[in-house]
VEXDREN-2710 file (C-alpha; in Angstrom, 1 decimal):
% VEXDREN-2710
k/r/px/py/pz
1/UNK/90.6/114.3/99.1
2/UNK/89.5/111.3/97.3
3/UNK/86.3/111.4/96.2
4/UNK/85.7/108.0/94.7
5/UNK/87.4/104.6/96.2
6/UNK/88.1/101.0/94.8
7/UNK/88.3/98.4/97.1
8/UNK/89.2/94.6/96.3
9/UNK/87.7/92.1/98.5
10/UNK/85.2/94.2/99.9
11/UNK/82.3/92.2/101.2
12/UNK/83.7/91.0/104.3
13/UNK/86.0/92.2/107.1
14/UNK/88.7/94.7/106.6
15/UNK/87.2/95.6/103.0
16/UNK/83.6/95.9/104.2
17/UNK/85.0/98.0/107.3
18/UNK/86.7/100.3/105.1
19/UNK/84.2/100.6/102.9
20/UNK/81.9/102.0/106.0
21/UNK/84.5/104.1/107.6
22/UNK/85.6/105.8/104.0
23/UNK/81.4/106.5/102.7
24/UNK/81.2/108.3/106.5
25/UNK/83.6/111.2/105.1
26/UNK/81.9/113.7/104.0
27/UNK/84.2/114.3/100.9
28/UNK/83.3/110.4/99.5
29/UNK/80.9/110.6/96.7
30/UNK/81.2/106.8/95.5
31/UNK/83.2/103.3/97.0
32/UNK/83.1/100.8/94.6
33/UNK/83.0/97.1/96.5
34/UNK/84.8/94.8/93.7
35/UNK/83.5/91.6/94.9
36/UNK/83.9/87.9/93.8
37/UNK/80.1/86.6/94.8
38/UNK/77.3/88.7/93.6
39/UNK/74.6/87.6/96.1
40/UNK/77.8/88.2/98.7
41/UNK/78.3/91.5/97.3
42/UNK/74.8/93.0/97.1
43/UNK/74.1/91.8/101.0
44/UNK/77.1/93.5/101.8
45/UNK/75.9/96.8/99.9
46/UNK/72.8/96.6/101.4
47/UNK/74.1/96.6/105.2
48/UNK/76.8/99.2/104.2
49/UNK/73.8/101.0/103.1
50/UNK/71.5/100.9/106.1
51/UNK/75.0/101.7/108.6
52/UNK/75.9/104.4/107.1
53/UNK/72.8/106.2/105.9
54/UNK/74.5/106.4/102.3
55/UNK/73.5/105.3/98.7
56/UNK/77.0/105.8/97.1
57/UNK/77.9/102.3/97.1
58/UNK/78.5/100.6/93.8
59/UNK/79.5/97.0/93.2
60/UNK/82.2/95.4/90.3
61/UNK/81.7/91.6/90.0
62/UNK/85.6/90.2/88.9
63/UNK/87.8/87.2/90.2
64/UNK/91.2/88.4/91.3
65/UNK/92.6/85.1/90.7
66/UNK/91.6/85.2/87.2
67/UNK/93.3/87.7/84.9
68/UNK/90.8/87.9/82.0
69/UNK/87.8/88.2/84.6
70/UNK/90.0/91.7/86.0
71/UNK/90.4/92.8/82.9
72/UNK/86.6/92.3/82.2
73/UNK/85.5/94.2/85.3
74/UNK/88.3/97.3/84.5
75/UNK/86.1/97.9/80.7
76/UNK/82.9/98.4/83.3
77/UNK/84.8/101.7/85.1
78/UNK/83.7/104.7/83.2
79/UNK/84.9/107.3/85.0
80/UNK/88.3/108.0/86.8
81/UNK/88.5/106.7/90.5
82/UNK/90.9/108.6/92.9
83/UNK/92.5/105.7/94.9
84/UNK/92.1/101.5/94.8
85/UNK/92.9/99.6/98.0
86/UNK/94.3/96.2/96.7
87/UNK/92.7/94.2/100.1
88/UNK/92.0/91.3/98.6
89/UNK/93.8/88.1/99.6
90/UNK/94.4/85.8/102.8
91/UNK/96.1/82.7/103.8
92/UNK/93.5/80.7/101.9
93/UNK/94.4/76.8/103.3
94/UNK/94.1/73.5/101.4
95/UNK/94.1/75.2/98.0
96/UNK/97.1/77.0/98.7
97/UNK/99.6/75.4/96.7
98/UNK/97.0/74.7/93.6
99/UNK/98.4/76.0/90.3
100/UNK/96.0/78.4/88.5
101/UNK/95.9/78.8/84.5
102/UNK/97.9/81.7/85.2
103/UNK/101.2/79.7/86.5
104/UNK/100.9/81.1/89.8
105/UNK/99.5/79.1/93.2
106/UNK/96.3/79.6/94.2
107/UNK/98.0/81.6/97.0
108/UNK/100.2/84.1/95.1
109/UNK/96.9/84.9/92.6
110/UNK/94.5/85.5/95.2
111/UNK/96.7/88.1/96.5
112/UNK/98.7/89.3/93.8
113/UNK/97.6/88.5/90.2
114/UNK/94.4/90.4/89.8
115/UNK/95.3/93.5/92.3
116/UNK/98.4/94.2/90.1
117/UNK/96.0/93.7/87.1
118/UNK/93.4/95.6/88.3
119/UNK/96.2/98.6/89.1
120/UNK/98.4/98.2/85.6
121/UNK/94.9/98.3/83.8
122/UNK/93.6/101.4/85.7
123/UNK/96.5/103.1/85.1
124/UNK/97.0/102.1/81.1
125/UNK/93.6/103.4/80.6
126/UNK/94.1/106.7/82.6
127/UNK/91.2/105.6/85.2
128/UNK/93.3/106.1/88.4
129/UNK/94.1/109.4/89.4
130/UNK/95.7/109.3/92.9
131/UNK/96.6/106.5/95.1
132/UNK/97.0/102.6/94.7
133/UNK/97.5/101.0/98.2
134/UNK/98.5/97.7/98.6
135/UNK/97.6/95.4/101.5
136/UNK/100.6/93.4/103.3
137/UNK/101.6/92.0/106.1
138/UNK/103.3/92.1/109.7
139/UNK/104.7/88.6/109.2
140/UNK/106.9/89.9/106.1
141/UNK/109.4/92.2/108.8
142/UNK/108.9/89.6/111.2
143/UNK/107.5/89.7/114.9
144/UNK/110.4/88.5/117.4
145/UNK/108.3/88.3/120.3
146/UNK/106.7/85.4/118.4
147/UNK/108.9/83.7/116.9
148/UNK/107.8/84.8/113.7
149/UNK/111.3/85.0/111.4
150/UNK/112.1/88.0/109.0
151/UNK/111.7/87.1/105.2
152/UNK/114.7/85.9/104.1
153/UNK/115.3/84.9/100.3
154/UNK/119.1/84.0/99.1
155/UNK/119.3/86.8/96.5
156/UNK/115.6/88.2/95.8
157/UNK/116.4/87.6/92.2
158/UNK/114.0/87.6/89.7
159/UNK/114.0/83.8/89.4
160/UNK/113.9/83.2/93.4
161/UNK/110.5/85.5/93.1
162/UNK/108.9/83.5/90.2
163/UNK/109.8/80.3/92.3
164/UNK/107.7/81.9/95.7
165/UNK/104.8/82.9/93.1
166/UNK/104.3/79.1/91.5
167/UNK/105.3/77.6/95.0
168/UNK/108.3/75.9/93.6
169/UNK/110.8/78.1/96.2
170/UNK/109.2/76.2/99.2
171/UNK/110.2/72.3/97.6
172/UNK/107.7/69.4/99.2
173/UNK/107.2/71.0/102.2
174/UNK/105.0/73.9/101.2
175/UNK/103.7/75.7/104.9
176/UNK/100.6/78.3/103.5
177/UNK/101.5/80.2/106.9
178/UNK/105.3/80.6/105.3
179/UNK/104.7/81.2/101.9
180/UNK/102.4/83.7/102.6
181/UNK/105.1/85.9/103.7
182/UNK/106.9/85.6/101.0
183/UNK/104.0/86.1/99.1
184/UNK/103.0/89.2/100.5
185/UNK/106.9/90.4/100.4
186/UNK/106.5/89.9/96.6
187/UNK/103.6/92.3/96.7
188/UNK/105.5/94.7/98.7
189/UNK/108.1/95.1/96.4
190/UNK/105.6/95.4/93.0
191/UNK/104.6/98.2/94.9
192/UNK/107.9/100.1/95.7
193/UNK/108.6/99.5/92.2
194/UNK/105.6/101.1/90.9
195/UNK/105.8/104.0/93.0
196/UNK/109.0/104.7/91.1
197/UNK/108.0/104.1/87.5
198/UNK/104.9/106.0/88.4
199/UNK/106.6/109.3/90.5
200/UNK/103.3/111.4/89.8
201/UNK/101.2/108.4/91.7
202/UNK/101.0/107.2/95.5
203/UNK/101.7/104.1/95.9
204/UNK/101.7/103.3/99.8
205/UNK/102.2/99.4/101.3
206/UNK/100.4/98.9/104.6
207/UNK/99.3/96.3/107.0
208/UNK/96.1/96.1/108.7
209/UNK/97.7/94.8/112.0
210/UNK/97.1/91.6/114.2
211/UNK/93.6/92.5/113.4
212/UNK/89.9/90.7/115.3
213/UNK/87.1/90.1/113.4
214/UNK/88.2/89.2/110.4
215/UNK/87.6/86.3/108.1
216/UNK/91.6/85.1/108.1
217/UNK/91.4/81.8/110.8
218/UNK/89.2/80.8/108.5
219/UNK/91.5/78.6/106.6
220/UNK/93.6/77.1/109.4
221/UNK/94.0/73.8/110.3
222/UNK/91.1/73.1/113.2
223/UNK/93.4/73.1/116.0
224/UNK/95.5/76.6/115.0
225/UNK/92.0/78.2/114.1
226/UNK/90.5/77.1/117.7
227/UNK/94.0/78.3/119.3
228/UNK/94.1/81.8/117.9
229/UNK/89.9/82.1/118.1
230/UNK/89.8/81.1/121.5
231/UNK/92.9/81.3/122.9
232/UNK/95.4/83.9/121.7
233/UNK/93.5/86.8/120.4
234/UNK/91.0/87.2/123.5
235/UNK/93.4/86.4/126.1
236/UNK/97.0/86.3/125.2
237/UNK/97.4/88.9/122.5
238/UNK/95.9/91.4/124.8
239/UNK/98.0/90.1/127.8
240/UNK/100.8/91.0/125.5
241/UNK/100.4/94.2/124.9
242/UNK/100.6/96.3/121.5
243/UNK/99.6/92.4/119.4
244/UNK/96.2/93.0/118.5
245/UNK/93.6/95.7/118.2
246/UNK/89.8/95.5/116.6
247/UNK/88.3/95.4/112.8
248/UNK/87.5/99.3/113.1
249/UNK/91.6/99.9/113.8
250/UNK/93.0/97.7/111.4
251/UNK/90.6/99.2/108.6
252/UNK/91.7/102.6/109.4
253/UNK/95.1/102.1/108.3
254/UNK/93.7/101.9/105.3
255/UNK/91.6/105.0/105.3
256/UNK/94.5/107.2/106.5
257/UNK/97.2/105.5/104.3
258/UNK/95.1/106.9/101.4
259/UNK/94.0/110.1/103.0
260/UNK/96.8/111.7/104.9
261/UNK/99.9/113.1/103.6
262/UNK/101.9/111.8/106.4
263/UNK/102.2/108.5/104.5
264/UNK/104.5/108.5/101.9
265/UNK/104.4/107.2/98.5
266/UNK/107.2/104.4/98.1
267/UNK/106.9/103.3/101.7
268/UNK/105.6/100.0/103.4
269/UNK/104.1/100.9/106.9
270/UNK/103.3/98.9/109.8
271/UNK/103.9/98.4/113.7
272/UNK/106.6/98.9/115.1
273/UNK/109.6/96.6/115.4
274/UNK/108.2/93.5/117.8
275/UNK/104.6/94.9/117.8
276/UNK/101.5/93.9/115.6
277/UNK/99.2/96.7/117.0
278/UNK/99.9/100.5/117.7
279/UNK/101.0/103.1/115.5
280/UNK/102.8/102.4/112.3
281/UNK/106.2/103.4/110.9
282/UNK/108.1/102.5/108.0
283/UNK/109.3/99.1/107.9
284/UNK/112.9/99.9/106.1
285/UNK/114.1/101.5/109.0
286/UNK/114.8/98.4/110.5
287/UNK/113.9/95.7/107.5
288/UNK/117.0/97.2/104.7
289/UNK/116.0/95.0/101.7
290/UNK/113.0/96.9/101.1
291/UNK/115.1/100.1/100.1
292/UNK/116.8/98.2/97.2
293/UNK/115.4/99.2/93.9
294/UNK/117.0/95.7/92.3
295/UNK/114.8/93.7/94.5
296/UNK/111.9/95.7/93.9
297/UNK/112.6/95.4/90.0
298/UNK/113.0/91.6/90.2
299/UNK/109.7/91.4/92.3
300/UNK/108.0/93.3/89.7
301/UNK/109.5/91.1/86.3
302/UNK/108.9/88.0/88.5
303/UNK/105.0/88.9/88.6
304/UNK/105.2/89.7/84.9
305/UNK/105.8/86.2/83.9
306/UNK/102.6/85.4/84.9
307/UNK/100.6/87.8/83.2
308/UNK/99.6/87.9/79.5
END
């Protein structure tokens, strides 16, 4: 029963859609849309507010890729919220491999830096009472069926992290598409991590899915945008089977990774092995690294040299 919700990113796509589905339960009393862009943020309060029928939307101005700008936006929560969905991030394109102040890339801040700030913060202050669940990926197990290749990092060391969160690990030729994997696997394993150091919390990993309607083509190349707009998601991914599903099913792995017991704290969940749609299961059972507590640890210290 959580009664009042955080979500990052949640102006557009799978934060907005969450947002709806979660202020339709009838025990939600208050989602709070942490937003980047005010204007963005109010226009997206203000349709949230007409679909649903409810006024129990509040907003949270703060940058995710800026640690003091978190911080800022934590000393504006007054009251303890139940559960945060970390949804911010994305692919983001050209910028990509830009270093921020913090030492990160612009990729690895976007979709690391302020959620874990944003949760460490909560937590310090004694403003989260329940659940802290963090958005990944499907590309981070891998998806054999399209070619897509399993994570794999030479010792998951706490040094080999720290070079995938400055872009260093990826030399001259740095792919957005394949760092983001990594990315998102370093994010994974912060999580696991936490959910040991903090046994009386749920901390839950879960992807959204091969997921229309979202804002994530938007920073391809032209051609790979046009290709998965027009091409792959309304004919081939459906050919396929079990590869995509709409906005509405992607959000609600959200809304159920927070709300039902059935998933466990400690636990990344996803599709099944091969799939990017359908129902999820844990991703250790067939992906073993992200059982071991070292790799988790290093993940964790690795993110730490970034923050002050």
């Amino acid at each position: 029963m959580n009664e009042s919700i955080l979500i990052t990113g949640a102006n557009i796509g799978l934060g907005k859609e969450t947002a709806r589905q979660l202020a339709l339960k009838k025990e939600t009393k208050k989602v709070i849309l942490f937003c980047r862009n005010r204007a963005r943020a109010e226009a997206a309060k203000k349709d949230l507010e007409e679909k649903t029928g409810k006024r129990i939307f509040e907003i949270i101005i703060g940058d995710v890729t800026d640690a003091n700008s978190v911080r800022k936006a934590v000393e504006e929560i007054n009251e303890p919220i139940d559960a945060i969905i970390l949804n911010a991030g994305g692919v983001i394109g050209k910028t990509a491999a830009k270093l921020t102040p913090s030492g990160m890339n612009q990729l690895s801040a976007t979709n690391i830096l302020g959620n874990v700030i944003l949760a460490e913060e909560l937590i310090k202050r004694e403003k989260l009472r329940k659940t802290v669940l963090s958005v990944s990926a499907e590309a981070v197990p891998g998806v054999k069926m399209l070619g897509v290749k399993p994570v794999s990092m030479r010792s998951s060391s706490v040094d080999e992290f720290a070079a995938v969160l400055d872009g260093s690990y990826f030399g001259n030729k740095f792919d957005a598409l394949q760092a983001y994997a990594y990315v998102k696997y370093a994010e994974t394993m912060w999580t696991l991590s936490m959910a040991r150091k903090y046994p009386k919390l749920k901390f839950v990993v879960v992807s959204p899915g091969n997921t229309k309607g979202t804002r994530a083509p938007d920073s391809l190349p032209p051609a790979m945008r046009f290709m998965l707009n027009y091409v792959m998601m309304p004919i081939v991914f459906p050919l396929m089977g079990g590869m995509v599903h709409e906005l509405e099913v992607g959000a609600k792995r959200f809304v159920d990774g927070i709300s039902e017991e059935r998933y466990k704290s400690g636990v990344f969940y996803a599709s099944k092995k091969g799939k990017l749609s359908g129902d999820m299961v844990d991703q250790s059972t067939f992906f073993t690294d992200l059982k071991n507590p070292s790799f988790q640890d290093n993940a964790n210290e690795a993110i730490h040299r970034f923050i002050n």
